[in-house]
C-alpha positions as CSV (number, residue, x, y, z in Angstrom):
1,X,0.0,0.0,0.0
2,X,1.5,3.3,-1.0
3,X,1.6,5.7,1.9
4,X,0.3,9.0,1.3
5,X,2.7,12.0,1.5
6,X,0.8,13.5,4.4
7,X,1.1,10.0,6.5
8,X,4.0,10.7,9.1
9,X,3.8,14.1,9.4
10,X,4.8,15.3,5.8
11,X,7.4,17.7,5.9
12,X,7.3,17.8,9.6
13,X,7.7,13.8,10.2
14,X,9.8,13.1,7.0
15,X,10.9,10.2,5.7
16,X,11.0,8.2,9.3
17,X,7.4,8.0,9.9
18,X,6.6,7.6,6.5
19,X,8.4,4.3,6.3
20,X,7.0,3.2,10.1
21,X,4.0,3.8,8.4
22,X,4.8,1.4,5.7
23,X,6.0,-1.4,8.2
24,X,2.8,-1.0,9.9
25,X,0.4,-1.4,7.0
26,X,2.6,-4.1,5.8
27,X,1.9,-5.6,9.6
28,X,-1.8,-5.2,9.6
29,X,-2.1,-6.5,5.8
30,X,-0.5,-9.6,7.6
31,X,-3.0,-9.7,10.8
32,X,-6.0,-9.2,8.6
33,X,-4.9,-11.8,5.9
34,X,-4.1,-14.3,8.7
35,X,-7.4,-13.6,10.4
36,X,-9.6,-13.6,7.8
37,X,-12.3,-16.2,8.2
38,X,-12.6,-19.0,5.0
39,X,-15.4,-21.1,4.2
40,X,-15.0,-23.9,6.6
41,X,-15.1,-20.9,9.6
42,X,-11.0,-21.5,10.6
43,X,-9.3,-18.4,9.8
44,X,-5.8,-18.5,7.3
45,X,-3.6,-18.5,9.7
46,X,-5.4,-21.4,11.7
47,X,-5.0,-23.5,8.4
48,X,-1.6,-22.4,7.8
49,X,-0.6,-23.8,11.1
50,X,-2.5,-26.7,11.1
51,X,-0.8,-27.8,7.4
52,X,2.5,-27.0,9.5
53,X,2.0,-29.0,12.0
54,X,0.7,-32.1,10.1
55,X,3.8,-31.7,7.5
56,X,6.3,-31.6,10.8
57,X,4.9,-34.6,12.4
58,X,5.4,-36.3,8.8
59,X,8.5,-35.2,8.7
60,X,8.1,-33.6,5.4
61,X,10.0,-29.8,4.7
62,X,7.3,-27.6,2.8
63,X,8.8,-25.8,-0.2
64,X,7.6,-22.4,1.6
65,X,6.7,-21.5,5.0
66,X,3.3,-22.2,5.8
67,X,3.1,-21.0,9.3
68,X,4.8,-17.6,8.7
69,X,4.8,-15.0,11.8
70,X,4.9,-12.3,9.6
71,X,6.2,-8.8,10.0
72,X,6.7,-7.1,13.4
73,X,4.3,-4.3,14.6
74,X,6.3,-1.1,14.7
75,X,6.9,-0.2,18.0
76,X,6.6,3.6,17.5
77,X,3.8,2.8,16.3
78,X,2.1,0.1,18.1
79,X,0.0,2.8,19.8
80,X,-1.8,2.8,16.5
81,X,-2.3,-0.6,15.8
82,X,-4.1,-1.0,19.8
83,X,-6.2,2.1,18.5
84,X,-7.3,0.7,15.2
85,X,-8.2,-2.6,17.2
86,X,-10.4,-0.4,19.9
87,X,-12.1,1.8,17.0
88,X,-12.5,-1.6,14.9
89,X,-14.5,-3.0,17.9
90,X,-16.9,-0.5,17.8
91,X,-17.9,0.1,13.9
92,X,-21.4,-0.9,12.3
93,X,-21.3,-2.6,8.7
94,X,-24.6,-1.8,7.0
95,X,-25.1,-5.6,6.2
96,X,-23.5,-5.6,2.0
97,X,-20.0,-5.6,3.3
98,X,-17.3,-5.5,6.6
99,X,-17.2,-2.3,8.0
100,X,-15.1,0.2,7.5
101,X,-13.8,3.0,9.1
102,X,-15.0,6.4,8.0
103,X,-13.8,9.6,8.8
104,X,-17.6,10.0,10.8
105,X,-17.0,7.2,12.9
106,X,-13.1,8.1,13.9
107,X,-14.4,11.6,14.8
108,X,-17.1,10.0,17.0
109,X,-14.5,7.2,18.5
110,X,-11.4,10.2,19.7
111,X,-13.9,12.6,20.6
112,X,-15.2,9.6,22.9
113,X,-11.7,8.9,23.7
114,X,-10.2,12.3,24.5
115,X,-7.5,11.7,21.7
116,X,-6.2,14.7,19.6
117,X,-5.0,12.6,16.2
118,X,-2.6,14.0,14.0
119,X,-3.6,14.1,10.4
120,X,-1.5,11.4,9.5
121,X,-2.3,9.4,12.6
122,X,-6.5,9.5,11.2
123,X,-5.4,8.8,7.6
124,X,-3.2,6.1,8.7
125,X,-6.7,4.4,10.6
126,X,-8.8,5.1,7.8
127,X,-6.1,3.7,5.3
128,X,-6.2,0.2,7.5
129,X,-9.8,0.2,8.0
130,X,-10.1,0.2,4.4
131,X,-6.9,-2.7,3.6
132,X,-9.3,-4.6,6.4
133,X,-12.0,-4.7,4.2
134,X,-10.7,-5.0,1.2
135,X,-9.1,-8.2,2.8
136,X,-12.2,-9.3,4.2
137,X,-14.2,-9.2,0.6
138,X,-11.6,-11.5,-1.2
139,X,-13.1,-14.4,-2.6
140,X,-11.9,-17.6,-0.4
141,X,-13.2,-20.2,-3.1
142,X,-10.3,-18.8,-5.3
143,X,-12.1,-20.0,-8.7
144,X,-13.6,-16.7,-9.7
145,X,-12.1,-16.5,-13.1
146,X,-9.8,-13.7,-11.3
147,X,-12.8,-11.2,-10.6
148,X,-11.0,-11.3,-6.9
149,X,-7.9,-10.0,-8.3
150,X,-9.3,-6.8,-10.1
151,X,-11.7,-6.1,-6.9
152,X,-8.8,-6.2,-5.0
153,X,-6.9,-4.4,-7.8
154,X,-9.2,-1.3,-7.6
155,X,-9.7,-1.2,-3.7
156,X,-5.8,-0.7,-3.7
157,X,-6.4,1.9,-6.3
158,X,-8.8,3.7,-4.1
159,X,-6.5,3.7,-1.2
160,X,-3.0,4.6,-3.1
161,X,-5.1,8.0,-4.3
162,X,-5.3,9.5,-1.2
């Protein structure tokens, strides 16, 4: 996901935050992918480890790493991840699709919270709550004659133009 200039501050950040930023969403990406519920109601991740636990007790070495812990959660940022998490908790999907975060519903959730965000801080929760539910559409049959791909294609799109 492309981070958007303003994320980390712009000029007064720089380039620092900017890349935190990018370790972050490439961390979340992770956490929703591995969380996302399939078909059978086990999440990814759950079959992941599962097929990595049945290939160690046969003693067989997997060509890739199916149980993979992913990337690290920024530290400097972590505060960001817990926040997304708490806001997450509380959002309403209007029954065609996950929820997502919208710029109404973070207004409602700091002013609850007492928290002053920083522009980038908000941008950087809106741009997960939308990753999440881009994530959380994907197909999990994978035999959509790659319809998935270009859905997924053009929810990236939206997100790399702000």
């Amino acid at each position: 996901m492309a981070v958007h200039p303003a994320v980390g501050g712009g000029e007064r950040c720089g380039k620092f935050y900017q890349e935190l930023v990018e370790d972050l969403y490439a961390f979340a990406e992770h956490q929703f992918r591995t969380g996302r519920r399939l078909k059978d109601g086990a999440s990814a991740g759950e079959h992941d480890q599962l097929a990595a636990e049945i290939f160690a007790a046969a003693g067989i070495v997997p060509a890739i790493a199916l149980a993979d812990a992913g990337p690290e959660c920024p530290q400097a940022l972590a505060y960001l991840w817990q926040w997304f998490s708490e806001l997450s908790a509380g959002l309403s999907s209007n029954g065609f699709g996950p929820a997502v975060v919208t710029w109404e519903a973070l207004r409602a959730w700091s002013s609850f919270m007492r928290l002053r965000l920083e522009p980038w801080e908000a941008r950087a929760l809106v741009d997960m709550g939308a990753m999440r539910a881009s994530i959380l559409m994907e197909d999990t049959k994978g035999d959509d004659g790659g319809q998935d791909q270009g859905r997924q294609h053009r929810a990236r799109r939206l997100v790399d133009r702000r």
